[in-house]
DSSP file (Angstrom, degrees, kcal/mol; ACC not computed):
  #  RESIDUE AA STRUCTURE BP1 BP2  ACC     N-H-->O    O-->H-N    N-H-->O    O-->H-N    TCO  KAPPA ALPHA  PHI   PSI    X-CA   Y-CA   Z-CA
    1    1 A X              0   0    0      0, 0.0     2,-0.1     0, 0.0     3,-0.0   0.000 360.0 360.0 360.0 137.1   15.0    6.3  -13.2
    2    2 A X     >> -     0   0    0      1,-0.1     4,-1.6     4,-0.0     5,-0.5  -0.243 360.0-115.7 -67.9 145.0   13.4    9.5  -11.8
    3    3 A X  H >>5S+     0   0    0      2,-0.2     4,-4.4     3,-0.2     3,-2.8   0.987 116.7  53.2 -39.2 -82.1    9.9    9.7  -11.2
    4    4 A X  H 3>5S+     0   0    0      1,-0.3     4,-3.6     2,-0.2     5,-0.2   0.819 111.3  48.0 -23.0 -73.1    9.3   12.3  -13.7
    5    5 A X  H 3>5S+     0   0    0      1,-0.2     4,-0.9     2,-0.2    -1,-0.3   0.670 114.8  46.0 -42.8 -32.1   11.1   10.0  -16.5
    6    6 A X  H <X5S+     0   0    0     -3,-2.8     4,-3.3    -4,-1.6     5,-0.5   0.823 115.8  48.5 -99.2 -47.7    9.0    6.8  -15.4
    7    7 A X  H  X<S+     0   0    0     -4,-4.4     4,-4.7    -5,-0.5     5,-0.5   0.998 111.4  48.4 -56.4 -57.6    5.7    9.0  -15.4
    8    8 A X  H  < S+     0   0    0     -4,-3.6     4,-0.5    -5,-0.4    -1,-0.2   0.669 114.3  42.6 -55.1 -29.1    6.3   10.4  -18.5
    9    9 A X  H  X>S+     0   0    0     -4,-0.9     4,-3.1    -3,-0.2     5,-0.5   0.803 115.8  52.8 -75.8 -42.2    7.1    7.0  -20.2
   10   10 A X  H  X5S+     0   0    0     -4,-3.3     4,-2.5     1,-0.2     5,-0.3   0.991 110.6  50.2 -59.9 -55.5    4.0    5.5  -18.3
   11   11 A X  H  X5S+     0   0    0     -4,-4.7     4,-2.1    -5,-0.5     5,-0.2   0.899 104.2  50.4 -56.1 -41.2    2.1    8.1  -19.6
   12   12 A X  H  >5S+     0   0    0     -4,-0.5     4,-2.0    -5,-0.5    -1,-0.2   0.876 117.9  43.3 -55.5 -42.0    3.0    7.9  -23.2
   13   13 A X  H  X5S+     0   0    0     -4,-3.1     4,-1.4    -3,-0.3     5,-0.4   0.966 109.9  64.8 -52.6 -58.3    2.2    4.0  -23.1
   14   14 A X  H  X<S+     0   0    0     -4,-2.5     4,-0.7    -5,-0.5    -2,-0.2   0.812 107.8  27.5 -29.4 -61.2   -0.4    4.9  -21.3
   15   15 A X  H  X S+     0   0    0     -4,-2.1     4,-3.6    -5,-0.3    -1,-0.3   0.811 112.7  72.8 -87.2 -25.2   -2.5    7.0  -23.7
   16   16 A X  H >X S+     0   0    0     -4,-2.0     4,-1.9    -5,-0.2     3,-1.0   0.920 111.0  33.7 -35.0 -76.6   -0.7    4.6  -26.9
   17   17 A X  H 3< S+     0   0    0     -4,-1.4     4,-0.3     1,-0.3    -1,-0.2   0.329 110.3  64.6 -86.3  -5.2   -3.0    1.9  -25.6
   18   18 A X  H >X S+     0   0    0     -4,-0.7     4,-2.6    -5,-0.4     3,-1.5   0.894 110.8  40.6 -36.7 -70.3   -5.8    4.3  -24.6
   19   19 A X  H <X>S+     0   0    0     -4,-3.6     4,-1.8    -3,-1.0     5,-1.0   0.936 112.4  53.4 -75.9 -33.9   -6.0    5.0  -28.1
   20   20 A X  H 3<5S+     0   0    0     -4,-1.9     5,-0.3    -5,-0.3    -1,-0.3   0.662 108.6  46.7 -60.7  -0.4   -5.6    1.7  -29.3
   21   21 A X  H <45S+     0   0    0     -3,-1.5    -1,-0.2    -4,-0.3    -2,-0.2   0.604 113.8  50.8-111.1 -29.4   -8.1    0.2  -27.4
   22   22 A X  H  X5S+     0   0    0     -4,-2.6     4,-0.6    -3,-0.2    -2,-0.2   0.957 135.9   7.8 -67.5 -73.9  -10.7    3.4  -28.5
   23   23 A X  T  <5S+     0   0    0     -4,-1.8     4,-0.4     1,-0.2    -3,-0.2   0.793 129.5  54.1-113.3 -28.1   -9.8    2.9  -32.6
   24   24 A X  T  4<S+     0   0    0     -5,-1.0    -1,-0.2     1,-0.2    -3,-0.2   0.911 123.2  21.5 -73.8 -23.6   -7.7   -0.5  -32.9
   25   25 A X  T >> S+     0   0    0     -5,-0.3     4,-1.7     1,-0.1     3,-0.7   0.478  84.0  99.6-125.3  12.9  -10.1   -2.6  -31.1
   26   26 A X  T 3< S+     0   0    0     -4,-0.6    -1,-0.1     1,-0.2    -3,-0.1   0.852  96.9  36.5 -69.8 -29.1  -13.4   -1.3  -31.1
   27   27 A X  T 34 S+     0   0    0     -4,-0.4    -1,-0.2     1,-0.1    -2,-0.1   0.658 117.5  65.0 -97.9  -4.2  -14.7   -4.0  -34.5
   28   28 A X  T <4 S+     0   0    0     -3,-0.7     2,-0.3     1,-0.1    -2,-0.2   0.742 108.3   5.8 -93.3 -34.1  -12.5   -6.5  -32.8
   29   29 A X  S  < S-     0   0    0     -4,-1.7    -1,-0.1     2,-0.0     2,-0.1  -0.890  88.0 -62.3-135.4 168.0  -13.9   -7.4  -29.2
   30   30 A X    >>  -     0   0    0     -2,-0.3     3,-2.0     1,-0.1     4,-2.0  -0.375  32.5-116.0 -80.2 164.7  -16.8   -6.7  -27.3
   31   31 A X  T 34 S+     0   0    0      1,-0.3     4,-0.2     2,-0.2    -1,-0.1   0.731 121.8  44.4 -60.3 -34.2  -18.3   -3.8  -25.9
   32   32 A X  T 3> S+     0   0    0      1,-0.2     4,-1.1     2,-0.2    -1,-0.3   0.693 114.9  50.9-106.7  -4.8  -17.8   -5.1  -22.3
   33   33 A X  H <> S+     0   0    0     -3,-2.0     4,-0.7     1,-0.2     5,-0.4   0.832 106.7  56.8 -52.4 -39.4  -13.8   -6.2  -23.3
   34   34 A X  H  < S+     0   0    0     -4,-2.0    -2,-0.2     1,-0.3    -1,-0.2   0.525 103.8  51.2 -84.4  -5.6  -13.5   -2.8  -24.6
   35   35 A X  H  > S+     0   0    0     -5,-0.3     4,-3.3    -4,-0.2     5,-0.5   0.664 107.3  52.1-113.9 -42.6  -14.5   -1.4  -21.2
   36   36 A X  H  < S+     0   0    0     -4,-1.1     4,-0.4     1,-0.2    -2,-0.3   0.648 108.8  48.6 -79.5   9.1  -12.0   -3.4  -19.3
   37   37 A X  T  X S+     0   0    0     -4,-0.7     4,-1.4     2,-0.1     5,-0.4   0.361 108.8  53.4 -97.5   0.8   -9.3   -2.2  -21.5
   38   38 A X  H  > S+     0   0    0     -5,-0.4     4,-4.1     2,-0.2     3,-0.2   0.916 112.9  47.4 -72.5 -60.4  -10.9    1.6  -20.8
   39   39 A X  H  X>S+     0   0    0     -4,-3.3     4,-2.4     1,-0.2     5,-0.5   0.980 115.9  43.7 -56.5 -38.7  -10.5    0.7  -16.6
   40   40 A X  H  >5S+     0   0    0     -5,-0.5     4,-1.6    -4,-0.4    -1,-0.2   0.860 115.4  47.7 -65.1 -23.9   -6.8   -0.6  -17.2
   41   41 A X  H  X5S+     0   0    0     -4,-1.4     4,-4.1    -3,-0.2    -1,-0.2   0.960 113.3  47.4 -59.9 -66.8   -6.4    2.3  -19.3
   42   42 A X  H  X5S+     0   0    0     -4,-4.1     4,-1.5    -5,-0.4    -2,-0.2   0.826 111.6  48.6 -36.9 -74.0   -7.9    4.3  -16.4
   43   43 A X  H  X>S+     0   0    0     -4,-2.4     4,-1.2     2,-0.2     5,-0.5   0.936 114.2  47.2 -55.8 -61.1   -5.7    2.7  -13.5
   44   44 A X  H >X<S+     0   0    0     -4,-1.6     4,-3.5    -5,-0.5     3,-0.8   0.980 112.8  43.2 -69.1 -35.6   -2.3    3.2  -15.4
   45   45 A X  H 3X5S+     0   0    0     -4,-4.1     4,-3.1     1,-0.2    -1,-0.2   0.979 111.6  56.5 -77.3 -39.3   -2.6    6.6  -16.6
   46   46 A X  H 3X5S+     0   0    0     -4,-1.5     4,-1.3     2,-0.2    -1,-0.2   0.680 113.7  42.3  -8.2 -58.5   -3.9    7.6  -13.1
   47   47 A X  H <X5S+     0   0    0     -4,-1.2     4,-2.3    -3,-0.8     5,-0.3   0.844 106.1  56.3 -78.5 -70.0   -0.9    6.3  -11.7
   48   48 A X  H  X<S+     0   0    0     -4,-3.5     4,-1.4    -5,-0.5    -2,-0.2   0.922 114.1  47.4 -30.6 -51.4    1.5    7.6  -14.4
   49   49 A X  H >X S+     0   0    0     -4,-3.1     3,-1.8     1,-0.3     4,-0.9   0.961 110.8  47.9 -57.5 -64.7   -0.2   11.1  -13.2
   50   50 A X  H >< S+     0   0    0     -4,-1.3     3,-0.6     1,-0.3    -1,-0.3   0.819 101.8  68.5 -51.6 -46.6    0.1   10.5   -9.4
   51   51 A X  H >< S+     0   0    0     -4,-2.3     3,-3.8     1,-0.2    -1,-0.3   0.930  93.9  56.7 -46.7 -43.8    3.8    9.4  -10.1
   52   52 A X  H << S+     0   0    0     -3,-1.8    -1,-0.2    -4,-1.4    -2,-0.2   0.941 108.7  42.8 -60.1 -38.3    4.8   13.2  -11.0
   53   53 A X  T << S+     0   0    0     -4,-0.9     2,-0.4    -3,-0.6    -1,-0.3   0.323  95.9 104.4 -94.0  26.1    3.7   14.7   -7.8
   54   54 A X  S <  S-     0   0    0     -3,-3.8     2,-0.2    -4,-0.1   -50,-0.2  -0.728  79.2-106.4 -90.5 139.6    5.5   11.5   -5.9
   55   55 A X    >   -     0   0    0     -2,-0.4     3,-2.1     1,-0.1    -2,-0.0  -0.496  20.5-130.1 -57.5 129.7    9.3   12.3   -3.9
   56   56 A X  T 3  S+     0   0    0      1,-0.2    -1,-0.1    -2,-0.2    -2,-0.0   0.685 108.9  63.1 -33.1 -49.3   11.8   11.1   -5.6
   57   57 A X  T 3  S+     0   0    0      1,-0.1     2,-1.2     2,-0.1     3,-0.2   0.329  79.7  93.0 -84.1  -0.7   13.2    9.6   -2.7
   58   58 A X    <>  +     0   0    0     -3,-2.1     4,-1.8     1,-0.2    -1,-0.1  -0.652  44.4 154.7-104.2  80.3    9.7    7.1   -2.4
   59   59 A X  H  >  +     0   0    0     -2,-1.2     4,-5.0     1,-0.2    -1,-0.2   0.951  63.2  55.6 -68.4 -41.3   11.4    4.5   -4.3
   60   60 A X  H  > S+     0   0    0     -3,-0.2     4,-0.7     2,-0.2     5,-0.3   0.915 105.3  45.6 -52.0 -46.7    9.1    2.0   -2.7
   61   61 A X  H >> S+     0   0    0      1,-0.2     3,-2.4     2,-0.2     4,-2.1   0.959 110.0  64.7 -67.4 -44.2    5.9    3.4   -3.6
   62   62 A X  H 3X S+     0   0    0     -4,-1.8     4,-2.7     1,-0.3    -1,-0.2   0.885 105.7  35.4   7.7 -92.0    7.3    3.7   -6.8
   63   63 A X  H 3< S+     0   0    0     -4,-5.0     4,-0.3     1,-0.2    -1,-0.3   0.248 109.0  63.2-101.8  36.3    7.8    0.3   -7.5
   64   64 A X  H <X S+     0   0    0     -3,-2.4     4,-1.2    -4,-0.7    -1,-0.2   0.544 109.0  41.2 -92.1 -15.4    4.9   -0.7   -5.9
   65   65 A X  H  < S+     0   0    0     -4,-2.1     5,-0.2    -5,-0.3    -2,-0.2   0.843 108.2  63.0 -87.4 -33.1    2.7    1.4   -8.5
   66   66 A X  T >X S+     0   0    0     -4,-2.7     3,-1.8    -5,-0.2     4,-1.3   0.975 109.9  41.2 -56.0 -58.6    5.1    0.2  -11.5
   67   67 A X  H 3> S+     0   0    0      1,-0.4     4,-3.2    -4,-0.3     5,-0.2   0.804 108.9  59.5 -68.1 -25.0    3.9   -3.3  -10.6
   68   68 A X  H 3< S+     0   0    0     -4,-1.2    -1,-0.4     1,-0.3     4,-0.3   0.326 102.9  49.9 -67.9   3.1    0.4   -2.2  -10.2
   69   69 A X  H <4>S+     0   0    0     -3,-1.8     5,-2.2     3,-0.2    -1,-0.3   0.228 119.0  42.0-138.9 -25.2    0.3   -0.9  -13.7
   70   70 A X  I  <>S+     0   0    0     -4,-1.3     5,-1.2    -5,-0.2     4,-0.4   0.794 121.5  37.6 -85.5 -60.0    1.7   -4.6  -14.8
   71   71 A X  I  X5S+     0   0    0     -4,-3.2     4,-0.7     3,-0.2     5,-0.2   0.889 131.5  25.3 -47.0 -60.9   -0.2   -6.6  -12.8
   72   72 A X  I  >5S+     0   0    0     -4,-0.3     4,-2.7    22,-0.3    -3,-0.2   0.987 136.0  30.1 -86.0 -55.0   -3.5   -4.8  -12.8
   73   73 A X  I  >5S+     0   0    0     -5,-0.3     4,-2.5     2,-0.2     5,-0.5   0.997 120.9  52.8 -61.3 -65.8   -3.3   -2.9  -16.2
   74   74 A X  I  ><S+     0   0    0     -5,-2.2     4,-3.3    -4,-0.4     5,-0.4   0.901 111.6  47.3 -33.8 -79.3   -1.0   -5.7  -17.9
   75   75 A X  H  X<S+     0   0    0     -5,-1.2     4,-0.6    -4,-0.7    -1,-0.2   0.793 114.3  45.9 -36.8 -48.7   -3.4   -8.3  -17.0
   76   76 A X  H >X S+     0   0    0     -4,-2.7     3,-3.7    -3,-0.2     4,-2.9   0.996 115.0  44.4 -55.6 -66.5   -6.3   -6.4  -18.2
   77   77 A X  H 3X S+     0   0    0     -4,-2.5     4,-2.1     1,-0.3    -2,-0.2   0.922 112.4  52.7 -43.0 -48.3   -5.0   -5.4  -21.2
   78   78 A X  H 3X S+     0   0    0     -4,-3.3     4,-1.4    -5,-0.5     6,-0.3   0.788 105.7  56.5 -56.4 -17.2   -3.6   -8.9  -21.8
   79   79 A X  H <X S+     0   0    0     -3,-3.7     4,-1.1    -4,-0.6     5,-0.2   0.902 108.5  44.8 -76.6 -55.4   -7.2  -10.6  -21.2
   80   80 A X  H >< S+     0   0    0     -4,-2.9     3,-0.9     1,-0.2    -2,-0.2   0.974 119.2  44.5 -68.3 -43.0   -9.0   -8.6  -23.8
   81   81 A X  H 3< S+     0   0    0     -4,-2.1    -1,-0.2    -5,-0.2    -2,-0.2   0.886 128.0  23.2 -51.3 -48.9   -6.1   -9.2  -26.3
   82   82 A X  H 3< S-     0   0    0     -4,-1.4    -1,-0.2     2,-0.1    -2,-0.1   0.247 105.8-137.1-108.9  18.7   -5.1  -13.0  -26.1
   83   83 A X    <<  +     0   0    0     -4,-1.1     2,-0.4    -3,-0.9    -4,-0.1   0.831  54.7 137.4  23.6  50.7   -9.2  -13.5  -24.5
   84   84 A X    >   -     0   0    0     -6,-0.3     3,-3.1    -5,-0.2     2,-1.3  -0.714  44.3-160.3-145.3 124.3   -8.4  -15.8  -21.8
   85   85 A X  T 3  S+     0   0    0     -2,-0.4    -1,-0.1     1,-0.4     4,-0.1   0.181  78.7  80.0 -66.8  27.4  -10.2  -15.1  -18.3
   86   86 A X  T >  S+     0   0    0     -2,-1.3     3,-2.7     1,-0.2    -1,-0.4   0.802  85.4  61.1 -99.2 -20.8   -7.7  -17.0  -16.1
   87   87 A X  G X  S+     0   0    0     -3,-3.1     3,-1.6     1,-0.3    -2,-0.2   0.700  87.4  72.4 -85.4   5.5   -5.3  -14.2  -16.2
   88   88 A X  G >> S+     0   0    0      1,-0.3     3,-1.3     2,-0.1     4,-0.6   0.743  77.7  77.3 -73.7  11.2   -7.9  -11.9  -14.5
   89   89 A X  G <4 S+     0   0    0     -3,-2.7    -1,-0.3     1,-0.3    -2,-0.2   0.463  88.6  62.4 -97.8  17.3   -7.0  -13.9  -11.8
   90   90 A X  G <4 S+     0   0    0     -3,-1.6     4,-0.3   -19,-0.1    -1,-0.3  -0.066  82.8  78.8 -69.5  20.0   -3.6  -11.5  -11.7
   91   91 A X  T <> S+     0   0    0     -3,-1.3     4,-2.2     2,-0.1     5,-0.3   0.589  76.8  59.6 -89.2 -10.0   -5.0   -8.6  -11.1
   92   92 A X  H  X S+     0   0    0     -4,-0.6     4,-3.1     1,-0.2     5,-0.3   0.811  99.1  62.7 -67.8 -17.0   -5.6   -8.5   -7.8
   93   93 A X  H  4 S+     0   0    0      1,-0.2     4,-0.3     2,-0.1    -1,-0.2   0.961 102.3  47.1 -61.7 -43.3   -2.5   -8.9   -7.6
   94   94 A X  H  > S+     0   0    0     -4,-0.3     4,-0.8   -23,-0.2   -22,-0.3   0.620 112.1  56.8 -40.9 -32.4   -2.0   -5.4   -9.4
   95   95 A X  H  X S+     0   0    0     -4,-2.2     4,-5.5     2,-0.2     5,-0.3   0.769 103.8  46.8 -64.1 -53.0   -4.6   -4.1   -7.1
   96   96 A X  H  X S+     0   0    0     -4,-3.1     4,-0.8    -5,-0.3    -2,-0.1   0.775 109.7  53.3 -68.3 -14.9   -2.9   -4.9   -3.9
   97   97 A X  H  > S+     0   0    0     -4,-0.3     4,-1.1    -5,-0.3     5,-0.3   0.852 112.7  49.9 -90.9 -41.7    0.5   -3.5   -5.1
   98   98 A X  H  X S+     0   0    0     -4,-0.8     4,-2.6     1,-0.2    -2,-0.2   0.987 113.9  41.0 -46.5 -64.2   -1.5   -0.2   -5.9
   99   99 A X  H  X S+     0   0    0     -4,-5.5     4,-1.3     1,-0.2    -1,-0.2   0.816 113.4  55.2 -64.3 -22.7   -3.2    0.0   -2.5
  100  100 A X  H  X S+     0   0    0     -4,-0.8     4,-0.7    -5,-0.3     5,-0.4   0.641 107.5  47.6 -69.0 -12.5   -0.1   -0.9   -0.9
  101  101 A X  H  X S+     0   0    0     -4,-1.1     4,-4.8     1,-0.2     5,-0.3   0.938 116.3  46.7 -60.7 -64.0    1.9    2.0   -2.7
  102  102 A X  H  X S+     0   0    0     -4,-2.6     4,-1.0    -5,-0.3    -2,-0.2   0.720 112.1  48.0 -41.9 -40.9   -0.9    4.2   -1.6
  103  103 A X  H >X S+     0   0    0     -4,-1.3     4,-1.4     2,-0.2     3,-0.6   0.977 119.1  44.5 -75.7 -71.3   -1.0    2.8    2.2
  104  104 A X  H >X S+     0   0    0     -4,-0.7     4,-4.6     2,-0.2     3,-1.9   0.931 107.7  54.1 -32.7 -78.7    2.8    3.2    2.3
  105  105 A X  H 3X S+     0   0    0     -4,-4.8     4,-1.8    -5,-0.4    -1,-0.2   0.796 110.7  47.0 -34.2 -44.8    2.9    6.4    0.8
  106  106 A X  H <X S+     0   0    0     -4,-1.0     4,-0.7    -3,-0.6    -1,-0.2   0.721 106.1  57.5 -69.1 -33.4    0.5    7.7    3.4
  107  107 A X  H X< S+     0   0    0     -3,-1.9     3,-0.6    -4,-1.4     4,-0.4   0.868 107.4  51.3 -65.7 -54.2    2.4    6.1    6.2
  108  108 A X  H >< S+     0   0    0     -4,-4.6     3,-1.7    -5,-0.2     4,-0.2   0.920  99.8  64.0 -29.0 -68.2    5.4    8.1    5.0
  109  109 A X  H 3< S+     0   0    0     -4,-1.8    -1,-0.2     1,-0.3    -2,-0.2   0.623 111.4  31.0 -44.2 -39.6    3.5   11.1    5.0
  110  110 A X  T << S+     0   0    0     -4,-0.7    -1,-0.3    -3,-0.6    -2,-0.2   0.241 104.9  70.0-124.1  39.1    2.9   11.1    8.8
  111  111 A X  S <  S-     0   0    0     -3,-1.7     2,-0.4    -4,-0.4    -1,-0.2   0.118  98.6-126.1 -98.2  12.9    6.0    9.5   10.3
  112  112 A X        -     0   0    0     -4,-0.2     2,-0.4    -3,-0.2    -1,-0.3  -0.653  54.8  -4.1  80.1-128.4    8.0   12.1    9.5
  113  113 A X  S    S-     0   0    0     -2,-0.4     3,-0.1    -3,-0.1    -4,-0.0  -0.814  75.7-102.7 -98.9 157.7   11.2   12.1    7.5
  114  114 A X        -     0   0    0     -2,-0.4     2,-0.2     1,-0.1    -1,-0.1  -0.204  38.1 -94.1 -82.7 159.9   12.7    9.1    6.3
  115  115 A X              0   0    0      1,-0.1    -1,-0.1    -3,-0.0    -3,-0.0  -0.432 360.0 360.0 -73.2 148.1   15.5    7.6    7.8
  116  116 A X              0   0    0     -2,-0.2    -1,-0.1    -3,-0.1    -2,-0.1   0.601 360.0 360.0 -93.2 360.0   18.8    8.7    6.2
């Protein structure tokens, strides 16, 4: 799957669950669930965005930012929904595949061109 195609689906989840989390859950959880589904919200679409202006050819960073959006988003989103805090203890995991994308992606950027 192309960047473009994966952004464009992350983004369309992306803002689905945006807006459910504004009008589906707002009488359902509390104010300060409803703000950790706004950051998970926040972190995937981010990432959906950042995908579009990613190379094609950075498959890794790729699917280190696809896991970051399960791990860190998934996890959030999954806390406020099934309300049980042990899974925040998988999102750092989401976090570290994010910063690793980023770290990577940056490495790329001033080693030159990749090896064919």
């Amino acid at each position: 799957m192309t960047n473009r195609r994966l952004a464009a689906a992350l983004g369309a989840i992306g803002i689905a669950l945006g807006a459910f989390g504004a009008h589906g859950l707002q009488d359902l959880v509390a104010p300060e669930r409803l703000e950790t589904w706004e950051t998970a919200s926040r972190y995937h679409l981010l990432h959906a965005v950042a995908m579009l202006a990613l190379p094609d050819d950075a498959r890794r960073t790729r699917q280190l930012w696809l896991a970051g959006v399960t791990l860190f988003s998934g996890s959030l989103y999954a806390l406020v929904l099934l309300d049980l805090p042990i899974l925040g203890a998988v999102t750092p995991l989401g976090g570290l595949s994010f910063i690793a994308g980023w770290a990577l992606l940056g490495w790329r950027a001033t080693s030159g061109p990749p090896a064919a």
